[in-house]
N, C-alpha and C positions, 0 to 999 in steps of 0.2 A: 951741805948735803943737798943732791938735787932731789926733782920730784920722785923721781923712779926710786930712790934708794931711799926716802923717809917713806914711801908706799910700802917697800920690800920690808922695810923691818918691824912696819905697825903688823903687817899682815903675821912674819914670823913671833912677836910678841902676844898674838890676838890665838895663836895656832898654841902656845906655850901653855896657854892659861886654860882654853877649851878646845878640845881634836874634839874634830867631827865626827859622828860616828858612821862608820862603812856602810857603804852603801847596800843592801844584802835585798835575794829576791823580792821577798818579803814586801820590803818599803817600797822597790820597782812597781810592785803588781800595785799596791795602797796608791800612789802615788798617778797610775794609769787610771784606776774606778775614781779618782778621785779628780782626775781631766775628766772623764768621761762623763761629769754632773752637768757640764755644759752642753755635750752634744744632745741632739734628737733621740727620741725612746727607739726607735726601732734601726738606727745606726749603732747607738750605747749596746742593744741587745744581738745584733749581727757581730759587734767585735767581741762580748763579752764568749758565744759563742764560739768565736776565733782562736781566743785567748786558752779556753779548755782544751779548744785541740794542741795547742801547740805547746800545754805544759803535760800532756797525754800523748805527745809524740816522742818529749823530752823524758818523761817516765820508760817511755820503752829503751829508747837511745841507751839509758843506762843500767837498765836494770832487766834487761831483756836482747842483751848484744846481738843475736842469733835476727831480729827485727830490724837491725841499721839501714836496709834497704824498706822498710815499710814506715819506718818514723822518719826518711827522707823525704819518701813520697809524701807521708801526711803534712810534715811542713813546708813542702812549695806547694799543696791545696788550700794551706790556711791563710798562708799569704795574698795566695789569687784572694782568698775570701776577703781579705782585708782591705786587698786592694779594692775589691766589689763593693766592700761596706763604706771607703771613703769616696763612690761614685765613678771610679775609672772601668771604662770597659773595653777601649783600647788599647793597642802599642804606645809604650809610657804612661798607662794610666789615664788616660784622656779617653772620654764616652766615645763609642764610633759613631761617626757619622751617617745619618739617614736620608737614605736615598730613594726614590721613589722610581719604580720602573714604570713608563708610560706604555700601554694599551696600544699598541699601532695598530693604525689597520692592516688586514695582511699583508696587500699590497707591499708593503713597506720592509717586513721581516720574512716569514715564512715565502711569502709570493716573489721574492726576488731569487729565492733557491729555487721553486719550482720553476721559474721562467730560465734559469741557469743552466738546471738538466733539463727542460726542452727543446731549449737550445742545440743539445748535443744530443738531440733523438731520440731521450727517453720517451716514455710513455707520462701520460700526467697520474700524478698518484693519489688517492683515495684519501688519504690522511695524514694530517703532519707528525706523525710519527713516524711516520714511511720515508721525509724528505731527508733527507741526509746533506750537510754544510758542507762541501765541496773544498778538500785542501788546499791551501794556497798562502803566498809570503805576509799576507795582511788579514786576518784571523783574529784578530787583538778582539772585533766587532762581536765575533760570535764566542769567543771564550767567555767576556766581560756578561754578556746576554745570560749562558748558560749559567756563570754563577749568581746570577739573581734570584734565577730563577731554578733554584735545587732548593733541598730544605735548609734549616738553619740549622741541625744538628750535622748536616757536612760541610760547614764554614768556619769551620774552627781557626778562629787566629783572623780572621777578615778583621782589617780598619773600620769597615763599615754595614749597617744592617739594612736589610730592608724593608720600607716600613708602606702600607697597602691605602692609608691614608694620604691623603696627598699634603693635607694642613700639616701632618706631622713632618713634611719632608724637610731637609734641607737642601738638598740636590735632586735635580731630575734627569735621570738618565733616559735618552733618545736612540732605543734600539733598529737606528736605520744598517741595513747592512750597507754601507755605503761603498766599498772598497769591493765588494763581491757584485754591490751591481753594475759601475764602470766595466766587467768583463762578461758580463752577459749573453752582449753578443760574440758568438768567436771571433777573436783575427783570422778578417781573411788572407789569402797568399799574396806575395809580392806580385805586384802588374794583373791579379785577377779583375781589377775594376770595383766601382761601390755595389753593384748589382741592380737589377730593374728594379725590387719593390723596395718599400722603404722597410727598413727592421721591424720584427716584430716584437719588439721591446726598448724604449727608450729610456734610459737613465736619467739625460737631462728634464724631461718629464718629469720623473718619480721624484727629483731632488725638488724642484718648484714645487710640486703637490704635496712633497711633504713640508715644505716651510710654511706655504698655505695652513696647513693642518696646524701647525704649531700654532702661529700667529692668530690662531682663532680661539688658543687655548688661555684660560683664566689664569695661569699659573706663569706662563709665557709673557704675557702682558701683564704682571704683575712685577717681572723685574729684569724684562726687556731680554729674556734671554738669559739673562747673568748667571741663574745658579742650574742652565740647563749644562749638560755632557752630551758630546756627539764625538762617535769616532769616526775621523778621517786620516785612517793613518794610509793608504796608499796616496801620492804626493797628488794624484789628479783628481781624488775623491771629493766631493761635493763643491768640481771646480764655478759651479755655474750660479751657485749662491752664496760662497765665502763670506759676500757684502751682508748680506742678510742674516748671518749665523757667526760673525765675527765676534761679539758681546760672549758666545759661549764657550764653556772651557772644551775646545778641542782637543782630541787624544789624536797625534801627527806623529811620523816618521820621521821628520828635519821638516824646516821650513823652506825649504828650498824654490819650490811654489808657491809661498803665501808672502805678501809685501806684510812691511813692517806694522801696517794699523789694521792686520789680519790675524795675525799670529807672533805670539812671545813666549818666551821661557815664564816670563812673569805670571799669566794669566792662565798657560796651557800646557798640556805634559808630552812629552818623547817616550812614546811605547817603541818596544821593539820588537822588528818583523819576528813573526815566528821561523824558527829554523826548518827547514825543509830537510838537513839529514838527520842519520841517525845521531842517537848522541852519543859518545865516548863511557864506556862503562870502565875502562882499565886503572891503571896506576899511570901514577906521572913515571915519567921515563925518557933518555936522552937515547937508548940506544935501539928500541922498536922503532924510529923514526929516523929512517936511513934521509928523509930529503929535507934540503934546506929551507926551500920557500916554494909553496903552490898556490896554484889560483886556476878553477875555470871556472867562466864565465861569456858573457857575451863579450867579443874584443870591441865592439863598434857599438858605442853608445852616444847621446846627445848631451850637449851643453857643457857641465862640468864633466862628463863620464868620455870624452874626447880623451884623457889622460891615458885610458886604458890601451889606445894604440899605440901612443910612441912607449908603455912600457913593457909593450909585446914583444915591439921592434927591440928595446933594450935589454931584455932578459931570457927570451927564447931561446938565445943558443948559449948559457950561462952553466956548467956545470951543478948539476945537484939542484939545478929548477926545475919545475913542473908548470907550465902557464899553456892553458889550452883552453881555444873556444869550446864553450858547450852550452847549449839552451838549455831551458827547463822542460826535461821529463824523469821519468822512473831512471832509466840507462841511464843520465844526468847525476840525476841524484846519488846513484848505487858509486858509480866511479868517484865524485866528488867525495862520497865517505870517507872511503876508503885512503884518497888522498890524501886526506885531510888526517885522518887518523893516524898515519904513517910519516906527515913533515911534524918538521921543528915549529918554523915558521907560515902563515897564509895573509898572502897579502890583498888587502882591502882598498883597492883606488876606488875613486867616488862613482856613482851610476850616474844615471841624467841628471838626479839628485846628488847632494851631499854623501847621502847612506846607501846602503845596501842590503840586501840579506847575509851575504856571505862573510859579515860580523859574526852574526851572531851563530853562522852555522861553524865557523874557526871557537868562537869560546866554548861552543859546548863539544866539541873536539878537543878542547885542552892543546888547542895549535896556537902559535902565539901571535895574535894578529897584529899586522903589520900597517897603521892606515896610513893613504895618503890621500888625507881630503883636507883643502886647508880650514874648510867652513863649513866642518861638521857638525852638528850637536848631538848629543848621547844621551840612552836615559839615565835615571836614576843616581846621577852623579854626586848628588848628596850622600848617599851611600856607598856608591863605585867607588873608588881611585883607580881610573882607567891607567893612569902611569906604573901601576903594580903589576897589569895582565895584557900592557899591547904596549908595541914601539907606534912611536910617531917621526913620519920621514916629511920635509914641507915637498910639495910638489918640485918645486925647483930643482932639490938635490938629487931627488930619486927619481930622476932620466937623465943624469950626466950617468955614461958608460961606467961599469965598475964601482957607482960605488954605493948602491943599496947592499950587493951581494957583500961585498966587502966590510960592513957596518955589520953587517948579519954572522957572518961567519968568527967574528972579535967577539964573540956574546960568546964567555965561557957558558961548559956542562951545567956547571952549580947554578950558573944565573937562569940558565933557561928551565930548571928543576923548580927553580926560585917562582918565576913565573906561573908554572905549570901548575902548581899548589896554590899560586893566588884565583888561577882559572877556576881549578877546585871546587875554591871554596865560593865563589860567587855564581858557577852557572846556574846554579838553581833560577835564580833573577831572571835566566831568561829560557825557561822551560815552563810553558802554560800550562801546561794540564801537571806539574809538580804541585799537591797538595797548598806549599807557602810557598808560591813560586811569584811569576811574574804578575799573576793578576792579582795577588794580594799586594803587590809590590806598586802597580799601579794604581790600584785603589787609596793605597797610603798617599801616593802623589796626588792623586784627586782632593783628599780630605785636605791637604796643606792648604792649599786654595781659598778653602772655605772664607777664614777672614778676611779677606781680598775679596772676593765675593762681595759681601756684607758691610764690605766699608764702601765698592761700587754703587750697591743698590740706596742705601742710606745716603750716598753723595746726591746723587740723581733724584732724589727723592724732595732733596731741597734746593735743588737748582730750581730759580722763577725763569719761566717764559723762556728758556733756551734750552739746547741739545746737549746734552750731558755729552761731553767729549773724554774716551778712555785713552787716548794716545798718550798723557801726557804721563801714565805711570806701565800701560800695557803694553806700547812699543818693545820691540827685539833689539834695546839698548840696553848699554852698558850702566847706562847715567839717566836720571831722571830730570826730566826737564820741567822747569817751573809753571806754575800754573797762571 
């Protein structure tokens, strides 16, 4: 006989002589207070509490059916409670992270609005209440800002709190509007010339003076930067001190601008442009969407975004397309809705960057984006599975004649329905002012970081006599290279 089967029958001989007795509430509860001799008094006394609600919600459940909605409610309260009493306060029960919002001088926040609408004639305003944050595709700066600074009774569900001490921090968030002050000054017209005087607002200025500022800061020079936050999510934003602010977790667009000992997936996160249209309030649906594939945009763009004209040239005269230049304004926008709300498909080629706005304004249109960017990155992809809510075409294919449309058009009713309900169910992710939308979503991706962080600063900490070098885990590799 082998081991398993003299096991099986001591066990059935041992079970013959004494049966166990059932297991019955009863001994459950005796057997909880009786773990609970080891915990802390005032954990023992937060579950014991727990514990009456949930055999108080269990009494209604059965003996009061008319209640089944109010003993539901009470036990996913008792749970959060329990979850609370074992220490979790975040997503998965993990404490949120604390973040400390730094003081700028105005300069830096409100004074880059007010220089923004001076710019365009306003009058100078009396009070920062008065200034108003000026719309535009890179907004990630001022959303993140605002929810710091709202009360903590309307953050419900944030990854992370904030905390007015500094020593208590773990993160320091850097509320420069960076992205809002690169457009400062207006674009002037084509062949107008730079003009006689010199602008009356400098950015690359403001970016110097404010690293100045930092680097003066006790907190800054306590871990070289590491556990600061700055966003630069327009791809030219804070081009003039990358080197200097490289050490911090950047919140970027794509890297498409930053070399590789600048910016990584590893160290730093992919926010998404804010959407410029409306967004889709309907039902999914194949047949309100008489058109196959739309896009406007600019057709003439730099570097990677050159893609954009040979697929003008290739799909302009393409039955059941829509491809038309159009810049950014109101009449821009209104038309673009509406496009977009009425195709199947929207197609996303690259900008001067990898990215674009006109992602994320196709997802919350429930239109099913189309990208062709070979070196793209996306946010939130821990989350996402972008292969459920967009097609991906490599550049190559899709400008041989016929056969994007062709690819498009083989995509049965059911699968583009298929689609449409994965759109669904993720745009929230990319709707900022949504309650649990993108900026809790971002914030999650900040807090991931943390240990990374902290194994940085603690490396550096014991390095003798030389320059702590991050390249060798923070690079935008695939593979980490030895040290």
């Amino acid at each position: 006989m082998d081991e398993g089967a003299a096991a099986s029958a001591l066990a059935s001989s041992a079970k013959a002589k004494t049966r166990k007795p059932k297991s019955t509430l009863i001994s459950r509860i005796h057997a909880f207070f009786h773990a609970m001799n080891r915990k802390p008094l005032l954990k023992q006394t937060l579950i014991t509490f727990s514990l009456f609600g949930v055999l108080y919600a269990l009494f209604n459940a059965f003996f009061n059916p008319s209640l089944d909605a109010d003993a539901t409610a009470a036990t996913t309260t008792v749970r959060s409670a329990i979850l609370a009493a074992a220490g979790g306060g975040g997503r998965g029960g993990s404490p949120p992270v604390k973040v400390y919002l730094y003081d700028l001088p105005h300069r830096f926040t409100y004074g880059v609005i007010q220089q923004h609408s001076l710019a365009r004639g306003a009058r100078a305003p009396h009070t920062v209440s008065s200034l108003k944050y000026p719309g535009h595709q890179h907004m990630a700066e001022w959303y993140l800002f605002s929810d710091l600074t709202r009360p903590d009774s309307e953050r419900s569900g944030s990854p992370v709190v904030r905390v007015m001490d500094p020593e208590e921090a773990d993160l320091f968030f850097v509320p420069f509007f960076s992205s809002l002050s690169l457009i400062v000054n207006p674009i002037r017209p084509a062949g107008s010339g730079p003009g006689p005087e010199k602008p009356a607002y400098s950015d690359e200025e403001n970016q110097e003076a404010l690293v100045e500022w930092l680097e003066a800061q006790e907190y800054w020079k306590r871990s070289n930067g590491r556990d600061h936050v700055i966003v630069a999510s327009d791809p030219n934003a804070m081009y003039r001190v990358l080197d200097r602010v490289r050490n911090c977790v950047l919140l970027v667009a794509d890297f498409g601008r930053l070399r590789p000992d600048q910016g990584s997936l590893v160290k730093d996160v992919v926010v998404p442009y804010s959407h410029r249209i409306r967004s889709y309030d309907g039902d999914v649906s194949v047949e309100n969407r008489k058109t196959l594939l739309f896009f406007m945009g600019n057709r003439y763009r730099k570097e990677g975004g050159k893609i954009r004209d040979i697929l003008f040239q290739v799909l302009e005269k393409e039955e059941d397309v829509i491809i038309k230049h159009g810049a950014q304004s109101r009449e821009s926008r209104r038309a673009a809705s509406q496009g977009m709300h009425t195709s199947k498909f929207c197609l996303h080629p690259a900008g001067d960057t990898p990215s674009a706005c006109r992602l994320f304004d196709a997802i919350v249109s429930l239109c099913i984006p189309v990208i062709v960017s070979d070196n793209i990155e996306l946010p939130f992809e821990d989350t996402i599975d972008y292969k459920k809510i967009a097609l991906f075409v490599d550049t190559d294919s899709s400008i041989k004649p016929g056969y994007l449309v062709s690819k498009l058009r083989a995509v049965t009713a059911k699968r583009i329905l298929k689609y449409q309900k994965e759109l669904k169910e993720v745009k929230r992710y990319f709707e900022y002012e949504e309650p649990d939308g993108t900026v809790n979503e971002i914030w999650r991706q900040v807090s991931k970081k943390l240990p990374l962080i902290k194994l940085m600063i603690n490396r550096e900490k014991r390095l003798l006599k030389r320059e702590a070098d991050c390249s060798c885990i923070c690079t935008n590799q695939t593979t980490f290279r030895t040290l």
